[in-house]
PAZAPA-4460 file (N, C-alpha, C; in steps of 0.05 Angstrom, whole numbers, plus 32768, in hexadecimal, padded with zeros to 4 digits):
% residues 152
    n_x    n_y    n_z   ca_x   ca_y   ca_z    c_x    c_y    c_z   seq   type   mol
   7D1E   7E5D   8149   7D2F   7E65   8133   7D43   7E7B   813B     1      X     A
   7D37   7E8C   814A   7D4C   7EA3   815B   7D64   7E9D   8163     2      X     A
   7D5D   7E86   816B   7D71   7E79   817F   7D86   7E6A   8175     3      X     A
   7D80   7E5E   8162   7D99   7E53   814E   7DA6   7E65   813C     4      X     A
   7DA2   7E82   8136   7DAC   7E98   812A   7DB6   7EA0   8144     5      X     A
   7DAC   7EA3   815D   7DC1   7EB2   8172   7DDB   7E9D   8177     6      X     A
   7DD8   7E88   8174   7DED   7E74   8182   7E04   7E6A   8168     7      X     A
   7DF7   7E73   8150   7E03   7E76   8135   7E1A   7E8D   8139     8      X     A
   7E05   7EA3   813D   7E22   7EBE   813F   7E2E   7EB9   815A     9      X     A
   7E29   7EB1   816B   7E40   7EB0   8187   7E4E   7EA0   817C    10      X     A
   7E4E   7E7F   8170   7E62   7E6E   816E   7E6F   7E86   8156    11      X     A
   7E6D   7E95   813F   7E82   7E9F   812E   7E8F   7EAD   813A    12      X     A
   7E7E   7EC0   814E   7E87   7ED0   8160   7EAC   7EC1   816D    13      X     A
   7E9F   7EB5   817A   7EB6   7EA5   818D   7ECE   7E94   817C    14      X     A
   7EC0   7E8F   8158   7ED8   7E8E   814A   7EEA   7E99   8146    15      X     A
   7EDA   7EB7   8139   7EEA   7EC8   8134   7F01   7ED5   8146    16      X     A
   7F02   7ED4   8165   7F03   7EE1   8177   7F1A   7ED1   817F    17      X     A
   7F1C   7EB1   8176   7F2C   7E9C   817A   7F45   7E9F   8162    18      X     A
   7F37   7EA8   814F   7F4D   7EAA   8135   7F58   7EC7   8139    19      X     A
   7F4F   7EDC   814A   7F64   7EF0   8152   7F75   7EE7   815E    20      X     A
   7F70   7EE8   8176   7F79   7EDF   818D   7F98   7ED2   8182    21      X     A
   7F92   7EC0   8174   7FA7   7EAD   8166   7FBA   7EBF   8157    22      X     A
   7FAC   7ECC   8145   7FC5   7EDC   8137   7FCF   7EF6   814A    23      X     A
   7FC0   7EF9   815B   7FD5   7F18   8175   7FDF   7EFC   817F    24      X     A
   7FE9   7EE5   8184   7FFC   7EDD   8193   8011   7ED0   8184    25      X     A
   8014   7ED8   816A   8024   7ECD   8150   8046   7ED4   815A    26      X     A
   8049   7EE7   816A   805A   7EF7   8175   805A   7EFC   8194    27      X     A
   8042   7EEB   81A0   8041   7EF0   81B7   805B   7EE5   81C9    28      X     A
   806A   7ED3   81C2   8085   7EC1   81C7   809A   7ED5   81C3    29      X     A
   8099   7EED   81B3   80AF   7EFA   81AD   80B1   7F1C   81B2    30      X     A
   80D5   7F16   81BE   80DA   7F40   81C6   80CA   7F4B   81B9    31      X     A
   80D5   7F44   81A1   80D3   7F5F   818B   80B1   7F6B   818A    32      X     A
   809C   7F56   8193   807D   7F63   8198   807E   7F79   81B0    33      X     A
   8094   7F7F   81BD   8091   7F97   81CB   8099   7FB4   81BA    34      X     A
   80AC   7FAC   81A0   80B5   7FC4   8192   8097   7FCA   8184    35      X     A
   8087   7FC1   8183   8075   7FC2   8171   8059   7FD3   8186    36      X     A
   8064   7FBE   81A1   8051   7FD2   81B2   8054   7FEC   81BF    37      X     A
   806F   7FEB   81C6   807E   800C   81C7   807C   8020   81B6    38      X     A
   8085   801B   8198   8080   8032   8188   806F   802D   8174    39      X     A
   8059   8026   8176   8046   8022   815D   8033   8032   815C    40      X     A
   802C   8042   8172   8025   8058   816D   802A   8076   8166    41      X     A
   8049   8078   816F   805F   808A   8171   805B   80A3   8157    42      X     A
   8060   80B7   815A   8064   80C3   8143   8077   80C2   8131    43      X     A
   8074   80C5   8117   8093   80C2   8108   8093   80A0   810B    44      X     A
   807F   8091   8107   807D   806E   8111   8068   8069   80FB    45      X     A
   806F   804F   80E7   8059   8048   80DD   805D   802A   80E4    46      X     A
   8043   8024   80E9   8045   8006   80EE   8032   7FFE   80D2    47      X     A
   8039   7FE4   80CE   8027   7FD2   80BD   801F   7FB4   80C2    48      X     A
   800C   7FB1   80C4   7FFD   7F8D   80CE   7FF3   7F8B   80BF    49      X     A
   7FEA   7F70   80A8   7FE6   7F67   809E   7FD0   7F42   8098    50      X     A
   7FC5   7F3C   809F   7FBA   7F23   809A   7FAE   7F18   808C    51      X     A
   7FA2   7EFD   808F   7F90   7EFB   8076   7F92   7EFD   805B    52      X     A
   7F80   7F01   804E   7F78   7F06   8030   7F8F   7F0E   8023    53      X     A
   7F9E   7F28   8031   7FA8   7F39   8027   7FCD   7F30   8025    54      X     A
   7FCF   7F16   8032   7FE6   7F07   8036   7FE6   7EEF   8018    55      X     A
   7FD3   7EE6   8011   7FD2   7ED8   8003   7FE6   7ED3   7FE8    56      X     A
   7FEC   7EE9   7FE2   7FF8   7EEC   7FC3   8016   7EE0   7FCE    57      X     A
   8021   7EE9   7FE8   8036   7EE5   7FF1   803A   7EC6   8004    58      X     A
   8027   7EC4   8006   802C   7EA6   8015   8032   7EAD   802E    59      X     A
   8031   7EBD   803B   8032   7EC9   8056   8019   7EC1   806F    60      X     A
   8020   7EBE   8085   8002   7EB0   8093   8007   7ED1   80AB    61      X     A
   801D   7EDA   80AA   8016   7EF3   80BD   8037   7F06   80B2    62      X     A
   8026   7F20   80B5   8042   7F36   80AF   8042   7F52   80B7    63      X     A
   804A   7F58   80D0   804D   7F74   80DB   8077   7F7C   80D9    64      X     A
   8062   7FA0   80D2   807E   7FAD   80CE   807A   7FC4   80DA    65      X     A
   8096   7FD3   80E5   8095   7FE6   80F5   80A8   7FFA   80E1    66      X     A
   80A5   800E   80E0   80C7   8020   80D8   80C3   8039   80ED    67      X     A
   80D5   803D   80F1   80DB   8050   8106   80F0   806C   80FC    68      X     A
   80DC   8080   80FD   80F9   809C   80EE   80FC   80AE   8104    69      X     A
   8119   80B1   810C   811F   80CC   8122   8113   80B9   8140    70      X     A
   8121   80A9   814B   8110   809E   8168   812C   808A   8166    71      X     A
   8145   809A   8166   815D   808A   8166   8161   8077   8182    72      X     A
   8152   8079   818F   815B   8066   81A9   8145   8050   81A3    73      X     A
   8134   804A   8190   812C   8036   8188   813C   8024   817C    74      X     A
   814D   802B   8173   8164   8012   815C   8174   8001   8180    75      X     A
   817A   800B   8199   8188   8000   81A7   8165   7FE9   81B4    76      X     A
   8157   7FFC   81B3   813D   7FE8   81C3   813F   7FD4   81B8    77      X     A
   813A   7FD1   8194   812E   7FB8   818B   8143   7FA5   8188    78      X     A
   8161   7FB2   8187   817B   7F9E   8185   8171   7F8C   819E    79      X     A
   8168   7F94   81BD   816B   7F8B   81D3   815E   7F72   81CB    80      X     A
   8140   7F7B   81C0   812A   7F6C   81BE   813D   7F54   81A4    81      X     A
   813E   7F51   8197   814A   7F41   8184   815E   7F35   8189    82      X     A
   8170   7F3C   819E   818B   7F28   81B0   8170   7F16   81C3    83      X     A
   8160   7F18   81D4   814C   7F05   81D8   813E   7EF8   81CE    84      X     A
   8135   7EFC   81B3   812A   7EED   819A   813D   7EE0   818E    85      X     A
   815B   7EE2   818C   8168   7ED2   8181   8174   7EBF   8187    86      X     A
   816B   7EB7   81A3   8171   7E99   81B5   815E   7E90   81AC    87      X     A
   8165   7E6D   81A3   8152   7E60   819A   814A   7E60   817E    88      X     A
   815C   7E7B   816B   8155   7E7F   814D   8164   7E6A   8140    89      X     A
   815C   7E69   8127   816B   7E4E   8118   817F   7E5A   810C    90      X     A
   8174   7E6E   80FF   818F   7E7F   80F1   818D   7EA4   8101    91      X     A
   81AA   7EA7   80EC   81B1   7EC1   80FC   81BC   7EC8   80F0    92      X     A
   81B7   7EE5   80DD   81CC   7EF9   80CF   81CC   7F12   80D0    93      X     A
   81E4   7F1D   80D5   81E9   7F38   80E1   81FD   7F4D   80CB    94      X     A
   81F7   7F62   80C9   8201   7F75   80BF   8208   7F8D   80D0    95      X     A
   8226   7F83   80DC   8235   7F9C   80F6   823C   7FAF   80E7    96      X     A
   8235   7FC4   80F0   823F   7FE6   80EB   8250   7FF4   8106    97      X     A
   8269   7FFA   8107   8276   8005   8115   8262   7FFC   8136    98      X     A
   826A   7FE2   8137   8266   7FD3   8151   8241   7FC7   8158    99      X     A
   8231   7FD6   8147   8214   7FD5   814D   820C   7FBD   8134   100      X     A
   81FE   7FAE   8136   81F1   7FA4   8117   81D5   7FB6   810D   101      X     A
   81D6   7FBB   80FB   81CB   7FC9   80ED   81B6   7FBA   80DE   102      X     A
   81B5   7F9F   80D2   81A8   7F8C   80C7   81AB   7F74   80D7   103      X     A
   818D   7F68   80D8   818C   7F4C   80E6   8177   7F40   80DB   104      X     A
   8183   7F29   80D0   8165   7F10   80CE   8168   7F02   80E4   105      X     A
   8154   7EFB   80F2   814B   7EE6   80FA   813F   7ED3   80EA   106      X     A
   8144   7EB6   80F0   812C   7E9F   80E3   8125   7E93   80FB   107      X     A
   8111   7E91   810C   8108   7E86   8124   8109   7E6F   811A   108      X     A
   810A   7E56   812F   80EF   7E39   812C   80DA   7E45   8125   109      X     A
   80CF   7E30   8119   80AF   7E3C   810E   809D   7E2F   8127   110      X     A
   8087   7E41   8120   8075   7E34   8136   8061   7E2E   8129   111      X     A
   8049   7E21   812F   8030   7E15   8128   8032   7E11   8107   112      X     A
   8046   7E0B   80FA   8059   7DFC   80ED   8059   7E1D   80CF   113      X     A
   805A   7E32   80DB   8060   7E4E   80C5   807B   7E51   80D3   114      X     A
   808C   7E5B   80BB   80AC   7E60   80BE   80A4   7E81   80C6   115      X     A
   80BB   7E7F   80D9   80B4   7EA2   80E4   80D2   7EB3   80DC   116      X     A
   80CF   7ECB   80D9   80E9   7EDC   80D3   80DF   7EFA   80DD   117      X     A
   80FC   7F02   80E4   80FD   7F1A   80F1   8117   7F2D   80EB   118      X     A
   8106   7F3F   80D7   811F   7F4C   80C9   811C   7F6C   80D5   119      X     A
   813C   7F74   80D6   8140   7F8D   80E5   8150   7FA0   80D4   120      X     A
   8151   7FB1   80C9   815D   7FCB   80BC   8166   7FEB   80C3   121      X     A
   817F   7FF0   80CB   8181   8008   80DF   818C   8013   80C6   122      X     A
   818C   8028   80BD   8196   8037   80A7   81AF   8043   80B9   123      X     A
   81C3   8059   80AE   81D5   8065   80BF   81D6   8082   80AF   124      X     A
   81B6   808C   80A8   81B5   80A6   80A7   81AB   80B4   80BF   125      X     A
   81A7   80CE   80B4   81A9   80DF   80D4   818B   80EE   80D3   126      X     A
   8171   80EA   80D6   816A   80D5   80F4   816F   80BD   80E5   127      X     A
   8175   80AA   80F2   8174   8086   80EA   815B   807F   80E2   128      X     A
   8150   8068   80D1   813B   8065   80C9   8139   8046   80CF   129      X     A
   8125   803F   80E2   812E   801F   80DF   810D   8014   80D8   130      X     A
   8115   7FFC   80D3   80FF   7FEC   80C4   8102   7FD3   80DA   131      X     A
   80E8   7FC3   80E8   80EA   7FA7   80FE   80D8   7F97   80E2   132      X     A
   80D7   7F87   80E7   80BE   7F72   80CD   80C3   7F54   80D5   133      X     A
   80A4   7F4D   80DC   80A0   7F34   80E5   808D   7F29   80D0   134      X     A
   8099   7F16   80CC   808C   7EFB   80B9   8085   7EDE   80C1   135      X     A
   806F   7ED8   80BC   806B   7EBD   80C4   8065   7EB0   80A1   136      X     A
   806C   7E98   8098   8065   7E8E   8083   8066   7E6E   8080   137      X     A
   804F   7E66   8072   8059   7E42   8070   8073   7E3C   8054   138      X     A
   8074   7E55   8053   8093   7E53   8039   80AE   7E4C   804C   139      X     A
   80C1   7E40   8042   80D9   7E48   8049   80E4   7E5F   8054   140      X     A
   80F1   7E65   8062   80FE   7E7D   806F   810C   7E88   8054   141      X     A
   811F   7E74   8045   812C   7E83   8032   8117   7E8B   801C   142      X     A
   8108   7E77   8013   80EB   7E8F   7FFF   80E5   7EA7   8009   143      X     A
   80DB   7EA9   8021   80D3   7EBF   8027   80EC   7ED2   8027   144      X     A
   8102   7ED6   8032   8117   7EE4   8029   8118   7EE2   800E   145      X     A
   811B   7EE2   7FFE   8116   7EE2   7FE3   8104   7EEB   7FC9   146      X     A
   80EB   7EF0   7FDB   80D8   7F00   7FDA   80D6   7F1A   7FE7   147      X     A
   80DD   7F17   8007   80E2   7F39   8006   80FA   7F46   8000   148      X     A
   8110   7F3A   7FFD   8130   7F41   7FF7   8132   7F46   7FD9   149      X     A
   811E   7F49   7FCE   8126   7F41   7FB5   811E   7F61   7FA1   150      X     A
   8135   7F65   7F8E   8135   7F7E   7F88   812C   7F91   7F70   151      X     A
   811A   7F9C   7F6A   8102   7FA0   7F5E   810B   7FA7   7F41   152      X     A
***
């Protein structure tokens, strides 16, 4: 009987471990998982990850956010990172500020059939305040814009 309770918890074990795995590589294809690995521990840095349960209300299958205050040479890093994310995007919209964009959606191809988006926000106060936000959803790209764009 031991033995079917130990081989019980290894197989959940090795589920569970399978259903990580899967969501840290949701982003493994993309720049922008280095802005997240660079400053997510940073001071003056809040990051937010999200899964599961807690996605539900929104229809979301995965959603990390970064904002970044006073770490002004971050807004040129993640532009870098998001001109390599945006080969291969379906859509593309930009909001230029005296030569820089300041706002960017991305709408990737979806993969393992969730629509992915990657929204960027550089404020032009003094320190700059920027916001990175990655979404994966089985909604439309435009629902999901729509839901977080949308004004309270």
């Amino acid at each position: 009987m031991k033995t079917i309770k130990t081989i019980k918890k290894y197989c959940i074990l090795i589920l569970l471990t399978f259903w990580a795995g899967a969501y840290t590589k949701a982003q493994s294809d993309l720049e922008i998982r280095k802005v997240f690995d660079e400053y997510g521990s940073r001071k003056g840095v809040v990051m937010v990850e999200l899964k599961g349960k807690m996605l539900e209300d929104y229809d979301f299958t995965a959603f990390k956010s970064i904002s970044i205050s006073d770490i002004p040479e971050a807004g040129d890093f993640i532009r870098k990172c998001l001109a390599k994310d945006e080969i291969g995007a379906k859509k593309v919209k930009q909001v230029v500020s005296n030569g820089k964009a300041t706002a960017i959606i991305l709408q990737l191809a979806p993969k393992d059939e969730s629509n992915r988006l990657i929204l960027f926000n550089q404020s032009s106060s003094n320190p700059p305040k920027i916001t990175l936000i990655y979404i994966e959803s089985d909604e439309t790209a435009d629902d999901v814009l729509k839901l977080v764009l949308k004004k309270k």
